[in-house]
N, C-alpha and C positions, 0 to 999 in steps of 0.2 A: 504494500500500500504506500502510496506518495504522503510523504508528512507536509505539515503545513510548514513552509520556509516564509517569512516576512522579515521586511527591514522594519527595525524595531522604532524607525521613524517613520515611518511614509504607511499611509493605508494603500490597501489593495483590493482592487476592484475587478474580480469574475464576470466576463460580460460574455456577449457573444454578438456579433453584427447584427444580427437578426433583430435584435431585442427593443423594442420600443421605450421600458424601464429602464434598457442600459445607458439608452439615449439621452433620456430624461434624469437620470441621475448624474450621467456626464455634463450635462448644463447646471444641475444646482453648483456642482464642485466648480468648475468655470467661473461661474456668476460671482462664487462668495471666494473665489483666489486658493484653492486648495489643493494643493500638491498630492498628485495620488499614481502607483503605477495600476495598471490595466493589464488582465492575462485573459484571453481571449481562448475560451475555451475550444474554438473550433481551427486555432492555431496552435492551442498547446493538451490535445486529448488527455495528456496526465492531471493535468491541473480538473479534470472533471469529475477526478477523484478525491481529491481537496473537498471538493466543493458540494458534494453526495455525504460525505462526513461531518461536513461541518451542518448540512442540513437533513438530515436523521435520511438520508437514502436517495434527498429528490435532487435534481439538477437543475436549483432554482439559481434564476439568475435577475438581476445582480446580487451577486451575493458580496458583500463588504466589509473586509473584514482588517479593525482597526489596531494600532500598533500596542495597545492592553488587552488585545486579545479578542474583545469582544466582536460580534458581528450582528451586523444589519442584512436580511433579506429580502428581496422586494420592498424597500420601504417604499410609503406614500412619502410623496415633498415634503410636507409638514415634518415629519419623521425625522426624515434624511436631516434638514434645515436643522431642527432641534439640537442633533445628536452632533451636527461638524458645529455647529456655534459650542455647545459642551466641547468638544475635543479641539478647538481651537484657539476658544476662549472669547471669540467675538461675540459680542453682545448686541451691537445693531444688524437691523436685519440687509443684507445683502443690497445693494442698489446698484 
């Protein structure tokens, strides 16, 4: 089984092209200036196994998963927005 390797600074974000979420999670990080690498499950097949583990067997995408460990799946914006202002420390919302 592939383990989960993260830079213990930068979040990572399991996407796939296809993905309309992935999309759209790629624009909140953008908007609010937030540094993240992308592994692209249908560029990197092992990394689908990361990603099955981290979410009890499915291949949900985006799966993101942050440098204390934690992870966000499919979150709604609101979610997303929440969780990078906490992990970033910004307080105003995005403009």
């Amino acid at each position: 089984m592939t383990e989960v390797h993260h830079d213990e600074t930068l979040i990572t974000m399991y996407t796939t092209i296809w993905c309309p979420d992935c999309w759209r999670a790629k624009m909140v990080f953008k908007k609010m200036g937030i540094p993240y690498r992308e592994i692209d499950l249908d560029k990197e097949p092992d990394a689908a196994q990361v990603v099955q583990r981290l979410n009890n067997g499915h291949r949900s995408v985006p799966t993101i998963l942050f440098p204390d460990g934690s992870v966000l799946t499919e979150p709604s914006t609101p979610e997303l927005v929440a969780k990078l202002r906490q992990w970033s420390g910004q307080v105003d919302p995005p403009k």
